[in-house]
N, C-alpha and C positions, 0 to 999 in steps of 0.2 A: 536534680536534672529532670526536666519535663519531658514525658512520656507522647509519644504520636502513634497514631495507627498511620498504616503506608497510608492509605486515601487521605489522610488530612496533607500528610508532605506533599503527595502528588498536587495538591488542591495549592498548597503555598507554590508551589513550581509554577503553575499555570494563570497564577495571579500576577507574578514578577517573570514571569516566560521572556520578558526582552532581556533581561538579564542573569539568565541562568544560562550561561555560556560556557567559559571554562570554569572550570573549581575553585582559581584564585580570584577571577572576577565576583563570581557568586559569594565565596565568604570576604571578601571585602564589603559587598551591598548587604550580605545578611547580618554584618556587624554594626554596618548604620541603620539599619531597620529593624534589629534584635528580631531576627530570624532564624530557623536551623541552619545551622551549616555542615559544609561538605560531608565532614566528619558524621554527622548525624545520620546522614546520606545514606552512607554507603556502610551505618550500624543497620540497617533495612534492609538496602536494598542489595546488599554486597560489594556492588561497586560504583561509579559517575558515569559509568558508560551504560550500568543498565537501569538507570532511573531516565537517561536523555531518550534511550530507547522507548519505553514507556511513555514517555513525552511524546514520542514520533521527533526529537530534536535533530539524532543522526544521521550525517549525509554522507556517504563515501564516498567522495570524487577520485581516491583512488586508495592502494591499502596502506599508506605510511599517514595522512591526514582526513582527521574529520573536519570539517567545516560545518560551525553550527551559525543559523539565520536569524534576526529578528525576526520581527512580524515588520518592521518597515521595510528593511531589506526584500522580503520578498513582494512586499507590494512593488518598491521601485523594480526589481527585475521585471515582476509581469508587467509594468507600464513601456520598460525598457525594450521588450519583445513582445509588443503588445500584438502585432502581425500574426504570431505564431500562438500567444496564449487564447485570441480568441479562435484558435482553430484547435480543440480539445486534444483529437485523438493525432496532432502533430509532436505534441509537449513531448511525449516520452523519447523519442529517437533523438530530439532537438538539444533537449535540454543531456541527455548523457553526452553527446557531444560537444557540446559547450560547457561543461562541467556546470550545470547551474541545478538546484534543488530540483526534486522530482516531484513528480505527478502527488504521488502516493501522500509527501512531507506538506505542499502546500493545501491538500484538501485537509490532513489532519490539522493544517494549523487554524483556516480556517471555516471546514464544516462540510464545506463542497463546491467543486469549482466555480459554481457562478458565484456566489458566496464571495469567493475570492478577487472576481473579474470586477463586481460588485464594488468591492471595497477599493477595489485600483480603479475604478472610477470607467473600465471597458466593456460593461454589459451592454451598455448603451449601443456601444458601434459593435456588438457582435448579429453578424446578417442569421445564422442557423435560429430556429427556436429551437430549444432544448427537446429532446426527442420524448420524455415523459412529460410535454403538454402538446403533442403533437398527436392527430388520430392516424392509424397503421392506413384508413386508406387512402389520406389525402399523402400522407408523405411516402410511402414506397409503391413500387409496383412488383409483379413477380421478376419481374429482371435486372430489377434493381436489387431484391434479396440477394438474389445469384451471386450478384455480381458483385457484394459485398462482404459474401458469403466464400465467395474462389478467392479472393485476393485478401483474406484472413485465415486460411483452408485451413492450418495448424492447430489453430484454436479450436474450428468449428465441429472436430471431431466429437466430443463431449460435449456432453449441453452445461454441465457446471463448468465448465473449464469456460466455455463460449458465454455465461452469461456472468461473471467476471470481466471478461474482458470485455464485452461490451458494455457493463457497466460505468467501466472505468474510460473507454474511450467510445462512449456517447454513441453503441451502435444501435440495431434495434434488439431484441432479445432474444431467448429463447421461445418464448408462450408468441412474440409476433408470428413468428417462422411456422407453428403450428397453426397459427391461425390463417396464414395464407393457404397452406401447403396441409393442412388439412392432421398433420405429427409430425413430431421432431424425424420418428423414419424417414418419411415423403420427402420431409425439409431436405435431408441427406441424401437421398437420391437424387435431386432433383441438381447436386451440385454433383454426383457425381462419385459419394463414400455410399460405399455398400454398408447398412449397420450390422457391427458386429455383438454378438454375444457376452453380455457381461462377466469378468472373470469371475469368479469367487475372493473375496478381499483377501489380499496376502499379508495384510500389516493391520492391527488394530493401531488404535489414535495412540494409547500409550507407547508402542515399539516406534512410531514415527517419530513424537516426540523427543525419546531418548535418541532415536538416533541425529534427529536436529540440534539437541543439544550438542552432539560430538563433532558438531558439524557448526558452530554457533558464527564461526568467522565468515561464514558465505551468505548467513541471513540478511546482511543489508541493504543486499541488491539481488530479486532473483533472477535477475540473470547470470548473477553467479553460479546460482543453484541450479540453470538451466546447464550452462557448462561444464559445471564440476558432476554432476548425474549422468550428463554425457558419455563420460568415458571411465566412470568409476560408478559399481555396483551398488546404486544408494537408491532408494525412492526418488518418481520423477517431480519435477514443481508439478504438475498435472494429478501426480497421487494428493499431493499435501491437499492442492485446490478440492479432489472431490470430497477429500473427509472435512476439512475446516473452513471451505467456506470461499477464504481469501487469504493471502499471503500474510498482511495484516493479522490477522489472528492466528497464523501459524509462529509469526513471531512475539505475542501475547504469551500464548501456551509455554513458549519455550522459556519467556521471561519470568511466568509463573514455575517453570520445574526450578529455574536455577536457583531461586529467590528462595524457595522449598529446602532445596538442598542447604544451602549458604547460613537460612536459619538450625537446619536441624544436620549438623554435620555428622557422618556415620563413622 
């Protein structure tokens, strides 16, 4: 029986990715192709649902199905919604309601959204330039910060949390907001948040961890995690974002403890 390290599986995944769908498609093609199959899978990784995750393959449209996408499929979608894909920071509200892949699944699949726009052939008819070749003073003014600054208030409390999100929906930054406004303080004044004093950390990266693991069915969408933190005593998606980064790699981390576990059972 021929031995793999994960990265080489993952690497075969991502070579035949149009057809690593379900478990019975995937070993029907990996038997014409004398590939691992299922089986080998989930001697890794524990199980098919956390190698697709790894992949970035799985989409909750809701909690009884997954729906996994080629790479055509989503090109045809964003051709098919091309109104709305080449308006970046609309995709996420649009697409949960129309149950169609998210934001997060088409940049993993491929690299980053214009990338993606790119390849659906819509870069071309998109009017915005992308705001990282854009200079802070031809494209905003101070009222324009403001004013995009109030009507994302939620986010803008944090500067990790805020530069996330404008990463992901094409705003301007954190480092622009100081360079108008002279600091992130200023910046927050200037909308209106008084800064307040940083707590003392209440969770190190390991206790968050463990406790996303316990918590592993709300990772695929976080606005689960934004609702289930809501009215039950867990860390906020706002704690995950300042220790890791991005949501993205709080579910990484989580995929690395379980994989941990699954190999070395106690």
């Amino acid at each position: 029986m021929r031995k793999y390290t994960n990265q080489q599986l993952l690497d075969i995944a991502k070579k035949h990715i149009d057809h690593f769908t379900s478990a019975e498609k995937w070993n029907q093609y990996a038997k014409e192709k004398q590939l691992p199959n299922v089986t080998c899978y989930k001697r890794y990784f524990g199980s098919w649902n956390t190698v697709k995750t790894q992949l970035n393959l799985l989409i909750y449209t809701n909690t009884k199905k997954n729906v996994v996408y080629s790479t055509k499929q989503l090109i045809d979608i964003l051709q098919r919604n091309h109104s709305i894909a080449i308006k970046q920071s609309y995709w996420h509200a649009y697409a949960k309601d129309h149950h169609l892949p998210s934001y997060e699944t088409i940049v993993a699949r491929f690299g980053s959204w214009n990338h993606a726009l790119s390849i659906a052939g819509l870069l071309d008819v998109k009017k915005d330039i992308p705001a990282s070749t854009q200079s802070p003073s031809k494209q905003y003014s101070y009222e324009t910060l403001k004013q995009i600054a109030r009507k994302h208030l939620d986010y803008f409390r944090l500067r990790k949390v805020w530069d996330e999100y404008a990463r992901i929906n094409n705003l301007p930054s954190s480092a622009t907001y100081s360079k108008y406004f002279g600091s992130w303080k200023e910046a927050l004044k200037a909308v209106g948040i008084q800064p307040t004093v940083e707590r003392p950390n209440k969770y190190t990266k390991k206790q968050l961890v463990v406790i996303a693991c316990d918590h592993q069915d709300l990772l695929s969408d976080s606005t689960k995690w934004r609702g289930y933190a809501s009215i039950r005593k867990i860390p906020t998606y706002q704690t995950y974002i300042r220790y890791f980064g991005s949501w993205k790699a709080v579910q990484m981390e989580v995929c690395k403890c379980l994989q941990e576990t699954t190999n070395h059972p106690i």
